[in-house]
C-alpha positions as CSV (number, residue, x, y, z in Angstrom):
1,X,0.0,0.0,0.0
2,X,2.9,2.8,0.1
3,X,2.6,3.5,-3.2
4,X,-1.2,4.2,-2.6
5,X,0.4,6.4,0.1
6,X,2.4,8.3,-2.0
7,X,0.1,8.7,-4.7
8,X,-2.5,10.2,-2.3
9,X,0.2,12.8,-0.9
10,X,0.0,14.6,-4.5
11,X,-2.9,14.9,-4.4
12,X,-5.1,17.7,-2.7
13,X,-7.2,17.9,0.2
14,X,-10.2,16.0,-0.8
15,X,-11.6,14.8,-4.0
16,X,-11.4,12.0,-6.5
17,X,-8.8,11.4,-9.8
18,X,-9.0,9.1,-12.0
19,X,-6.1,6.4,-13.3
20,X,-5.7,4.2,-15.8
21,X,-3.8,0.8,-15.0
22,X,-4.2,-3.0,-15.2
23,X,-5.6,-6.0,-13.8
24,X,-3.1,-8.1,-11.7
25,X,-3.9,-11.5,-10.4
26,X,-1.3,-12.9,-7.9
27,X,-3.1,-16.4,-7.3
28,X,-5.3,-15.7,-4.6
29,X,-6.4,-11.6,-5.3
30,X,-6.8,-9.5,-7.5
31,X,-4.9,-5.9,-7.5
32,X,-5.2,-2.6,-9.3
33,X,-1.4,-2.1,-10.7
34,X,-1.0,1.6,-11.3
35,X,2.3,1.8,-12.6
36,X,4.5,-0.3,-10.2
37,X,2.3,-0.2,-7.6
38,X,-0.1,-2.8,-6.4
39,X,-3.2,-1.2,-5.1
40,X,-6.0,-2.7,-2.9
41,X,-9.1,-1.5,-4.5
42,X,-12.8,-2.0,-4.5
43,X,-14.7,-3.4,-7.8
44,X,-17.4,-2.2,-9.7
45,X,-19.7,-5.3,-10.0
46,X,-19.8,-6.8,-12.8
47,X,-16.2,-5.6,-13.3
48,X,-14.8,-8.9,-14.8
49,X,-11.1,-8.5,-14.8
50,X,-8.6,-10.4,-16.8
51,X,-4.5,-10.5,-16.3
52,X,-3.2,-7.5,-17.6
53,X,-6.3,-6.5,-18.6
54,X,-6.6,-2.5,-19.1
55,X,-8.7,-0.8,-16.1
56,X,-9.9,2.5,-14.7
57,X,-9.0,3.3,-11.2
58,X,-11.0,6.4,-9.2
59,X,-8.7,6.9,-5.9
60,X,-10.4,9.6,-3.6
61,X,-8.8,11.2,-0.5
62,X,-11.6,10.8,2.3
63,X,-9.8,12.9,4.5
64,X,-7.3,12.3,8.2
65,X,-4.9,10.0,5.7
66,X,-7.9,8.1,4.8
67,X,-8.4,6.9,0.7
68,X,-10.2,4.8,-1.1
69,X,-9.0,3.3,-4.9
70,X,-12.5,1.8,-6.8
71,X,-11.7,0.3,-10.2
72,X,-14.9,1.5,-12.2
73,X,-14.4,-0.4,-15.2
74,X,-12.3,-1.9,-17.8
75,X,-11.4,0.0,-20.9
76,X,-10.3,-0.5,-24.9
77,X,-9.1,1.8,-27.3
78,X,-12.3,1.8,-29.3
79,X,-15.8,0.3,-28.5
80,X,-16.8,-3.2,-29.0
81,X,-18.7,-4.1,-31.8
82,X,-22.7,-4.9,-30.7
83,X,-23.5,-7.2,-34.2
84,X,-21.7,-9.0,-36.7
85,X,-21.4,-11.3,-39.1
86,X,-20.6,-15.1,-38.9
87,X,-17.9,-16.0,-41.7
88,X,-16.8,-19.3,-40.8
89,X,-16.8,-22.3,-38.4
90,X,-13.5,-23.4,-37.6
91,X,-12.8,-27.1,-35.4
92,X,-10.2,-26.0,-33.0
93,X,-8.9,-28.8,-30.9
94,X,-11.8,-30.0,-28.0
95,X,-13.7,-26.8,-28.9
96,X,-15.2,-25.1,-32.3
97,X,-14.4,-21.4,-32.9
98,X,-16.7,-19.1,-34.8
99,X,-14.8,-16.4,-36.9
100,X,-16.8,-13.4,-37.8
101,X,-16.5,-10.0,-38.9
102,X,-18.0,-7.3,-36.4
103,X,-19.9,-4.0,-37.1
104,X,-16.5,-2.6,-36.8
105,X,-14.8,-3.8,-40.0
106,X,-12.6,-5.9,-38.3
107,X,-12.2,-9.6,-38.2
108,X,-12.5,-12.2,-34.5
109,X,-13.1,-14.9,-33.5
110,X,-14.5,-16.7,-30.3
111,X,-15.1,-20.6,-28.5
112,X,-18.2,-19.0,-27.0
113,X,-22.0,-19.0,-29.0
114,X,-25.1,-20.0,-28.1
115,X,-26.9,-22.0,-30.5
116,X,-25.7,-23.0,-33.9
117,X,-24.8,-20.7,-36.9
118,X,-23.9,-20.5,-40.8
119,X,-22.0,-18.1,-43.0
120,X,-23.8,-14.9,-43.6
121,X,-25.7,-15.2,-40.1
122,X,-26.4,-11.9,-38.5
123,X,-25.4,-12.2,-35.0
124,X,-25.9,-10.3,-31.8
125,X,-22.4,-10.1,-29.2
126,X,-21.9,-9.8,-25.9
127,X,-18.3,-8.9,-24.1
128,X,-17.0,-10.0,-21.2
129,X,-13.7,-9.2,-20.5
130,X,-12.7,-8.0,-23.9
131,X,-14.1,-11.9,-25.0
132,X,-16.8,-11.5,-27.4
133,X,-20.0,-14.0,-27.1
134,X,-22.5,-14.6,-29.9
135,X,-26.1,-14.7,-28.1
136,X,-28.3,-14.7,-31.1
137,X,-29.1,-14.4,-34.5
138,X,-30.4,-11.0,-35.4
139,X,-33.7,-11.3,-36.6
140,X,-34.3,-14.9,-35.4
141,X,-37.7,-13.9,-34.0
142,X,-39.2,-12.3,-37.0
143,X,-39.0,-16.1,-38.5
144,X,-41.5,-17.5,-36.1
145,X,-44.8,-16.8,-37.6
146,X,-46.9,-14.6,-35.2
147,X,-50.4,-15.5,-34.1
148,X,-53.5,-14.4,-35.9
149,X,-55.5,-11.9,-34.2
150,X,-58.1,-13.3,-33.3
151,X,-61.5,-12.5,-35.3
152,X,-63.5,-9.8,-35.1
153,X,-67.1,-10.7,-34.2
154,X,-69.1,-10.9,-37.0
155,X,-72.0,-7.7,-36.7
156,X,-75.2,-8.7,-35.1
157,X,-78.3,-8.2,-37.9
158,X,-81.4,-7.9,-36.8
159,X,-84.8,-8.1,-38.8
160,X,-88.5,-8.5,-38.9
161,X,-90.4,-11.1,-40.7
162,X,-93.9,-10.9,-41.4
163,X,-96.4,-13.7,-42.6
164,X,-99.8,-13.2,-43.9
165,X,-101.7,-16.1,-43.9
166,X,-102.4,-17.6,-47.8
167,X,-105.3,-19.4,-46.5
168,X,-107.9,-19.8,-43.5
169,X,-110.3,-22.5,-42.5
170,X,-112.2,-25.2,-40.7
171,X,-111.9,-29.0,-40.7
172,X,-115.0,-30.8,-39.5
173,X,-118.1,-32.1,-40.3
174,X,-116.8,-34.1,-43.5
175,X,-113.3,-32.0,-44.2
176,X,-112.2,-28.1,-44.9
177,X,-114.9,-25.6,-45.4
178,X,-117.9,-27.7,-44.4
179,X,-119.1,-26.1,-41.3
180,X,-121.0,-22.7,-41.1
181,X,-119.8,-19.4,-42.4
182,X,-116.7,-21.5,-43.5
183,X,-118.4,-22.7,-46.2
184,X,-118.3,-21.8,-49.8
185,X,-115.0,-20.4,-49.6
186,X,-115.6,-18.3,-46.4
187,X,-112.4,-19.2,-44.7
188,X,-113.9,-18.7,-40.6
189,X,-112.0,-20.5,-38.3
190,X,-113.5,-22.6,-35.6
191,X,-113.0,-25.0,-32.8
192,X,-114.6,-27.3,-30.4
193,X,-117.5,-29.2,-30.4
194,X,-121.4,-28.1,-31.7
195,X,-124.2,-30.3,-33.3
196,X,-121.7,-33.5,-32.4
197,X,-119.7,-32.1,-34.6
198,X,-115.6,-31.6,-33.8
199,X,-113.9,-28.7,-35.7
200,X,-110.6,-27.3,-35.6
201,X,-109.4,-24.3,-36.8
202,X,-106.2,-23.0,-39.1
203,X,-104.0,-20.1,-40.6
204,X,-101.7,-21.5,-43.6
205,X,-98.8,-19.3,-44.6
206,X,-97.1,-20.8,-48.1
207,X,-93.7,-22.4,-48.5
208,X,-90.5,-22.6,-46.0
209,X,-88.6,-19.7,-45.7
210,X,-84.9,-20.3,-46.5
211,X,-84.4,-16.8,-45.5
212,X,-84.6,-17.4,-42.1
213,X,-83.0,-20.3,-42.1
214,X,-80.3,-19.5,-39.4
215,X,-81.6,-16.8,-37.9
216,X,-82.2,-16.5,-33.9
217,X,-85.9,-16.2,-33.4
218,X,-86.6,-14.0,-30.7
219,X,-90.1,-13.1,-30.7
220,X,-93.4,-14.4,-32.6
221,X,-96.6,-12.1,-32.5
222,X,-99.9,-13.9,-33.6
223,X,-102.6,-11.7,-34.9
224,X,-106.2,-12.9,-33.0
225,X,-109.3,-11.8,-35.5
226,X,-112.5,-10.9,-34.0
227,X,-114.9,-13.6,-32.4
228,X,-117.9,-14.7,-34.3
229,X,-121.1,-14.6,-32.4
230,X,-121.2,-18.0,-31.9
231,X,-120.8,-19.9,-28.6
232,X,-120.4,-18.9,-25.0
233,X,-121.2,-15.2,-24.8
234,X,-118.3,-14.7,-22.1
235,X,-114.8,-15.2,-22.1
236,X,-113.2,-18.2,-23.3
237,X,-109.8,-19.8,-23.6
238,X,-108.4,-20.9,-26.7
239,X,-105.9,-23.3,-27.3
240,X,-103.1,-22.9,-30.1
241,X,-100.7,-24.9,-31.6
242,X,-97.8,-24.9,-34.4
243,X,-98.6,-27.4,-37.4
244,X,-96.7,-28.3,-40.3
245,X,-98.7,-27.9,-43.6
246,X,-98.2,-24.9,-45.8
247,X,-101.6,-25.5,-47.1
248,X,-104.4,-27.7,-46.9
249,X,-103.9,-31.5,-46.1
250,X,-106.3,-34.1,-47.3
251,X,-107.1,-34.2,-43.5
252,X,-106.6,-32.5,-40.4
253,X,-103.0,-30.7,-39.7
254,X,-100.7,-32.0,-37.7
255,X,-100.1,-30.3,-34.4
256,X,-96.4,-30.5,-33.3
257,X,-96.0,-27.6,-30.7
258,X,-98.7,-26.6,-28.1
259,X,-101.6,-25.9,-26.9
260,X,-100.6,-22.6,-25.5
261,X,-103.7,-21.3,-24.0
262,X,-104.5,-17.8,-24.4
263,X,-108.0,-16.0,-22.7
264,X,-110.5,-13.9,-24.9
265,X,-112.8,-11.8,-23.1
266,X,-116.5,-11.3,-23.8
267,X,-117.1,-8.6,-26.8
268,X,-113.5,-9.4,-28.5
269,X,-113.1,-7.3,-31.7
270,X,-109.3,-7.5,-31.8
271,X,-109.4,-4.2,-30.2
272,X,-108.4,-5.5,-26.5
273,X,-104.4,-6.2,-26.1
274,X,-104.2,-9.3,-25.2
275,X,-100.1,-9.2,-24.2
276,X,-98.8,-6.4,-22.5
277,X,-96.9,-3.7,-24.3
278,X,-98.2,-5.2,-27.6
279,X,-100.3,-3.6,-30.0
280,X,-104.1,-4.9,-29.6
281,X,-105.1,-8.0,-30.7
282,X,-101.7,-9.8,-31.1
283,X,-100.5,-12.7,-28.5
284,X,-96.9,-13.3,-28.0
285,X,-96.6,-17.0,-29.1
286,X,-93.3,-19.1,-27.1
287,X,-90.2,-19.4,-28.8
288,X,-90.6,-23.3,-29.9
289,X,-93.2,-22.4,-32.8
290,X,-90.7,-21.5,-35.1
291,X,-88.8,-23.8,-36.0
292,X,-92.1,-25.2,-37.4
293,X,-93.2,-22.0,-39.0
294,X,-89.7,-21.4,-41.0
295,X,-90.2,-24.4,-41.9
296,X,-93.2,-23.9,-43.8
297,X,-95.9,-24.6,-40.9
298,X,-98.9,-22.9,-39.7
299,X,-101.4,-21.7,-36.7
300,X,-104.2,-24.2,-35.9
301,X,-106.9,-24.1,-33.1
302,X,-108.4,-26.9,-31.1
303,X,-110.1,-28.0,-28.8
304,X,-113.0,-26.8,-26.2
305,X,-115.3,-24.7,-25.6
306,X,-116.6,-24.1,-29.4
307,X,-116.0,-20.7,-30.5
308,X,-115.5,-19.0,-34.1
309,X,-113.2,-16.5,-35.4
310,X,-113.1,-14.1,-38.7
311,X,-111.2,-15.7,-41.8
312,X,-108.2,-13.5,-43.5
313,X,-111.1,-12.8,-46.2
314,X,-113.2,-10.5,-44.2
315,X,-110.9,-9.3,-42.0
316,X,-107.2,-8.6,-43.5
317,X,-105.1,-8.9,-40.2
318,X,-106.4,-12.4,-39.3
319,X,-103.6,-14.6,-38.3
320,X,-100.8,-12.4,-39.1
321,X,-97.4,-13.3,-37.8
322,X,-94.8,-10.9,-37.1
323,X,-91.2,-12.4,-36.3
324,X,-88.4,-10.7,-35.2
325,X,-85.0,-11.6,-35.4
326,X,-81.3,-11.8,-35.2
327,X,-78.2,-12.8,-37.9
């Protein structure tokens, strides 16, 4: 340490100067040689010293004969280069060296790579102790195919179908059109029992619609005509169904979906609302009609008490469907 000791007698009260010196390892230390003296110093970590290796020593006077030497950092003449390019692979006893030419111009070469490289490879360097090691190849990344974004929803459509009925009528009493005002082409719809005789009522509506086919159903609207004067004078219940003819059988329709039971008071003209927060005279039907009516199916009526209801021909808005939906 004395020639710490003189080198802090030139120098001033306090403050720090900076030296430049080498590494010195004596087997079991390492020193900071300034000149010919060894000096005792502190390390920047990660300094990574090597024998002889070129070094930058602060030594600061602390004061009462106290001082301090810190080696900040190694040096070099001019920077390292960050990138390169490999040029060759070259077996060199036990290890394999890779020679390439840095961002500098000039030429190395080096034992130590991580993963496995050709001729012409951009590479990414690391040094350590003036010992250059190849980490990458630049641009690796851009090889692995990134993941689609994922999909943008597809826009929600929404719609409103409506179905006028093609036909309306009664089956009973020896087929369609035989009982009543349904006769000669009249079209009334009734149901129940009267004279011994058991009718049943339905609204036809044409061919399947493909253009629904797909769509989310999410609300069906049936269009009640007025009663006929026929029957009970008070209010009855009526039962409906979903059937599955797009016009007139030779017999009766089939019924696939129902009865769903909907009240019609005394006096009915299709004037009363007969679902809340719907327009007057239409019921709100459940969801499990439509498959049957996009399909091509129908409205029927059945069942007690006997009661009667206007055809489509003398009263437009007779079985009407509205649909809405979504795409």
């Amino acid at each position: 340490m004395a020639g710490l000791k003189h080198t802090m007698a030139a120098m001033g009260g306090d403050g720090t100067r900076r030296y430049f010196g080498t590494a010195y390892w004596d087997g079991s230390k390492w020193w900071a040689r300034l000149g010919d003296n060894l000096l005792d110093a502190r390390w920047m970590d990660p300094v990574q010293p090597v024998q002889n290796g070129k070094i930058v020593v602060d030594i600061s006077n602390e004061g009462k004969g106290q001082s301090s030497a810190l080696v900040v950092g190694t040096y070099t003449s001019q920077p390292r280069p960050a990138t390169g390019t490999a040029q060759s692979v070259i077996p060199a006893g036990v290890s394999t060296q890779i020679v390439f030419t840095g961002d500098d111009g000039l030429s190395y070469a080096t034992d130590r790579f991580v993963g496995t490289y050709s001729p012409g490879d951009p590479v990414s360097l690391s040094w350590a102790s003036g010992v250059p090691t190849i980490v990458g190849k630049i641009g690796a990344a851009a090889a692995v195919p990134e993941a689609a974004p994922p999909p943008k929803p597809a826009p929600v459509k929404s719609g409103e179908t409506r179905l006028t009925p093609t036909a309306s009528d009664t089956y009973g009493a020896g087929g369609w059109g035989k009982w009543f005002s349904s006769q000669r082409g009249g079209q009334d719809v009734f149901t129940g029992t009267s004279a011994g005789q058991t009718l049943t009522g339905a609204w036809f509506y044409g061919a399947p619609r493909p253009a629904l086919a797909g769509k989310t159903i999410t609300k069906i609207l049936f269009r009640v005509p007025p009663r006929l004067g026929v029957g009970a004078s008070g209010a009855v219940t009526i039962h409906l169904y979903a059937h599955t003819s797009s016009a007139r059988p030779g017999g009766d329709v089939s019924r696939t979906v129902g009865p769903f039971d909907v009240t019609i008071p005394a006096g009915y003209n299709a004037n009363t609302v007969l679902t809340p927060g719907e327009a007057p005279g239409y019921v709100s039907l459940p969801l499990t009609f439509a498959p049957a009516l996009v399909a091509g199916g129908g409205i029927s009526i059945a069942g007690e008490p006997y009661a009667g209801f206007k055809s489509r021909l003398t009263d437009p808005e007779s079985g009407k469907i509205i649909m809405d939906w979504l795409a």
